[in-house]
C-alpha angles and dihedrals in degrees: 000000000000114000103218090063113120105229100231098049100020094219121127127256087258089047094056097045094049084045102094090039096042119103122241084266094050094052091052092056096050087044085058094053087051094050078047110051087036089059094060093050083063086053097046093053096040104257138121099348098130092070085033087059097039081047088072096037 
């Protein structure tokens, strides 16, 4: 896990701070890094990796 993630959005410090100038397709791209990372988190403390893993399939 990354350790500039803030624990309740999941997006990075940088991500935060772009977020009110970023355009809509900006912020989807930052929202799948956060379904992403939070994913993996899932992963990291045993749960739900299976449809984690058929999701990218």
């Amino acid at each position: 896990m990354e350790a500039d993630l803030c624990a309740g959005c999941f997006r990075t410090i940088d991500e935060i701070a772009r977020w009110a100038n970023v355009d809509d397709d900006g912020k989807r791209l930052i929202l799948a890094a956060v379904a992403q990372r939070r994913r993996g988190l899932d992963c990291d403390a045993g749960r739900a990796c299976k449809a984690a893993t058929d999701e990218a399939a």
